[in-house]
N, C-alpha and C positions, 0 to 999 in steps of 0.2 A: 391377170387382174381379176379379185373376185368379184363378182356382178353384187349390188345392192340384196338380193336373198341369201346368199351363202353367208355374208357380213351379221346380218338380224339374225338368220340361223347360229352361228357360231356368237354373238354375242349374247342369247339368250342361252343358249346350253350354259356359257360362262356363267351366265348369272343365276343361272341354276344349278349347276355344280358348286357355287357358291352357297347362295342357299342350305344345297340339301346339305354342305359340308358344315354351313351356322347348323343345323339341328340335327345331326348327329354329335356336334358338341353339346348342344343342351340336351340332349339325349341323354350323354355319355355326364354330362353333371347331374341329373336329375338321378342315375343308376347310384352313383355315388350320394347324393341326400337320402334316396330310400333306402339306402343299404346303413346307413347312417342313425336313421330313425327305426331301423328294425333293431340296429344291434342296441339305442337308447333303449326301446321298448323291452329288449329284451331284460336289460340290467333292472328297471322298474320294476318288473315281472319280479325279477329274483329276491327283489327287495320286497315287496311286496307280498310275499310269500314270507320273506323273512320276519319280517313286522308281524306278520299274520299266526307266525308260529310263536312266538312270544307274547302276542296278546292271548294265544292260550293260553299259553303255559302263566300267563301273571294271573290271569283269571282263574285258573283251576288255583293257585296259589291263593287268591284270596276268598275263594268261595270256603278251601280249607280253612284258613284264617278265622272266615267268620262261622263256623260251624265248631273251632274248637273255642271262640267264646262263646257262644249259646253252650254249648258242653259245660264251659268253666261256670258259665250263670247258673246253669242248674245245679251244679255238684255245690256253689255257692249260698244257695239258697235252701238245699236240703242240710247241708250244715248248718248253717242256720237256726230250722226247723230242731234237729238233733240238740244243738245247744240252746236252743229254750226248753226244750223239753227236759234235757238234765237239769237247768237250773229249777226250772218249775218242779222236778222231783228230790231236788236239793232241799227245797222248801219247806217242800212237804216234809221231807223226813226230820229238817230242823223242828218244824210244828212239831210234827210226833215226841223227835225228842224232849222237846221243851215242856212238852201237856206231861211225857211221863217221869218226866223228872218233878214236876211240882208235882203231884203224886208220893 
């Protein structure tokens, strides 16, 4: 017959091996959510990086973009300059022609 301390003794160990056996399962779930969250993180990461590489590359693309319009405005603009200045010496030469022919 066990006496009333061996009883308390063995039913706390039980309740304790109980226990510690509840939290090595939340132990053993908690290993699984962080393993969980490291491999989310990781995919973020690679996305992330991914995104990161393509916003170079659109921005190098458009900084090009607007550097070959500023190009195109000036080649625009000195044309321009060019064709007023032949008409303006178009002019002139019609005047000339014109003075030396009444003449």
């Amino acid at each position: 017959q066990m006496c009333i301390r061996d009883r308390v003794s063995t039913q706390s160990t039980g309740g304790f091996e109980k226990s510690k056996s509840l939290m090595e399962e939340k132990l053993k779930a908690f290993k699984v959510e962080l393993e969980t969250a490291e491999t989310e993180k990781e995919k973020v990461e690679r996305e992330k990086r991914k995104v990161d590489r393509e916003f170079g590359r659109l921005k190098q693309k458009l900084e090009l973009a607007e550097q070959q319009v500023e190009d195109l405005s000036k080649k625009t603009k000195d044309m321009e300059k060019k064709y007023k200045s032949t008409i303006n010496d178009l002019k002139g030469d019609l005047e000339v022609h014109r003075k030396g022919s009444r003449t």
